[in-house]
N, C-alpha and C positions, 0 to 999 in steps of 0.2 A: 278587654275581651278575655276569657275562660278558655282556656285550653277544651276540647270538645272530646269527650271519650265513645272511642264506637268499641263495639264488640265483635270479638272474627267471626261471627257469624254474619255481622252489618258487613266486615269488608269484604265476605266471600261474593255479594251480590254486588261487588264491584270487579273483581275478575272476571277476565273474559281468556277460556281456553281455548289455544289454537281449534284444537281436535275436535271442539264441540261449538264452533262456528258454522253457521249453515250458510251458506253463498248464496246468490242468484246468479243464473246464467242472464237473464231479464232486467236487470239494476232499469235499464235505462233504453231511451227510446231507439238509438242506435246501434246496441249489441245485434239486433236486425239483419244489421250491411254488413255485410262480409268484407272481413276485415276486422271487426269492433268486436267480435267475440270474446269474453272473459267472464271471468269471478268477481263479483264483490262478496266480501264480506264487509258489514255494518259492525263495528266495534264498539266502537262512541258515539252514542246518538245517531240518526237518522241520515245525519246526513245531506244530501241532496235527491236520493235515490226516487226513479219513479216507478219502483215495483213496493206497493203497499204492505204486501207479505213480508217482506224483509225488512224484521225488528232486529233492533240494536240487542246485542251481548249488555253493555251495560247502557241503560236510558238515562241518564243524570248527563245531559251534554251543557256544560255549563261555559258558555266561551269557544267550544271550540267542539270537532265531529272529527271520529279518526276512522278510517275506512281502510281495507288491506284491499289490492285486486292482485289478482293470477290473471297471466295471459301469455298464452303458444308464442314464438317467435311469428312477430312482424304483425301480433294483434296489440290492439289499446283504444281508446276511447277518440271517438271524430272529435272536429272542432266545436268547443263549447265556450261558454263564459258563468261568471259567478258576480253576483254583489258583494264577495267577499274573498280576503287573499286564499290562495290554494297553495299549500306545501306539500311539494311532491319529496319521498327518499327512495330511491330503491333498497330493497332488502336481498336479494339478489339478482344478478343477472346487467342487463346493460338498457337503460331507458334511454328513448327517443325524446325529449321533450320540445314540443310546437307551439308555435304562438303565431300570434299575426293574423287578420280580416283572413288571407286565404290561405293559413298553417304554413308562410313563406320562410321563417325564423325554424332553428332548430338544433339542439344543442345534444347531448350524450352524457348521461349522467353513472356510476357505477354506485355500486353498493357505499352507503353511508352518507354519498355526495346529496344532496339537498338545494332547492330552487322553493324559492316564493314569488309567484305567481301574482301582481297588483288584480284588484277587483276590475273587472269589464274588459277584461283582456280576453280576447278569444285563446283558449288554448286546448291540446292533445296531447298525445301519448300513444305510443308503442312500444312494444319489446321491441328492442334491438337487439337482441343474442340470436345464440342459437338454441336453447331449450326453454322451457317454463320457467320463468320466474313473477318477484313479488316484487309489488310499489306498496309504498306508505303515503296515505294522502290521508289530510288534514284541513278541514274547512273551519274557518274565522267565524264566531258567532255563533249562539245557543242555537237561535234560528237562521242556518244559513241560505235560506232563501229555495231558491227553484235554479232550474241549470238553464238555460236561454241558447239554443242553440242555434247553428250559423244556418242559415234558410237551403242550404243545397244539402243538408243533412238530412232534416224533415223532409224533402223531397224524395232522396235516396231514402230512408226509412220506412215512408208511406210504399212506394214500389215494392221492399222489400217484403211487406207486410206486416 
């Protein structure tokens, strides 16, 4: 196999600048219920996300989807699941991480520290600090499927509106 030559202008369309990511407040069905309020940014590929407007920084997700989210203390994502592993990192601040049928597991994760997540595991997330900060998540898979979420969410989401 040949060594492959790109040119900087091929790899400028694979940078993704902080400054020039566009978030959703809407990612996902849940952001809704109060509590679940955050940012995503799409970085690598799509995703999982169910707000259609929000395109990826770079779209080449080959294997794998890397997502940034922001969120206030004591916001994060309700209970979901994946058909694929989820790697959560924080990049600052102190994460909550939730697992189990009704989020009864839960762990504290600090900048740098990392968890993977097995596929069909119901899981969440919150800030656990006190100010704004940022997770690194990372989904398995070019196509990582749909989010599947726990049935007392969709409940609470539908109420919400």
């Amino acid at each position: 196999m040949g060594n492959l030559q790109v040119s900087k202008e091929e790899m400028l369309k694979r940078v993704a600048r902080f400054k020039r990511l566009t978030p959703s407040e809407h990612a996902f069905v849940d952001s809704k219920i109060p509590g679940h309020e955050r940012l995503l940014y799409n970085v690598i590929g799509s995703g999982v996300t169910e707000d259609a407007s929000l395109a990826p920084a770079i779209s080449d997700a080959r294997d794998f989807n890397l997502t940034y989210i922001k969120a206030a203390p004591g916001k994060g994502a309700a209970l979901h699941s994946h058909t694929t592993i989820e790697v959560f990192t924080p990049l600052s601040g102190r994460w909550a991480i939730i697992w189990g049928d009704s989020g009864e597991n839960e762990l504290i994760l600090k900048p740098w520290d990392t968890i993977s997540v097995p596929p069909g595991v119901m899981r969440g997330f919150r800030n656990a600090g006190d100010e704004d900060a940022y997770l690194m998540a990372i989904l398995g898979g070019t196509d990582p499927g749909r989010v599947t979420w726990q049935p007392q969410v969709l409940e609470q989401a539908q109420q919400a509106g």
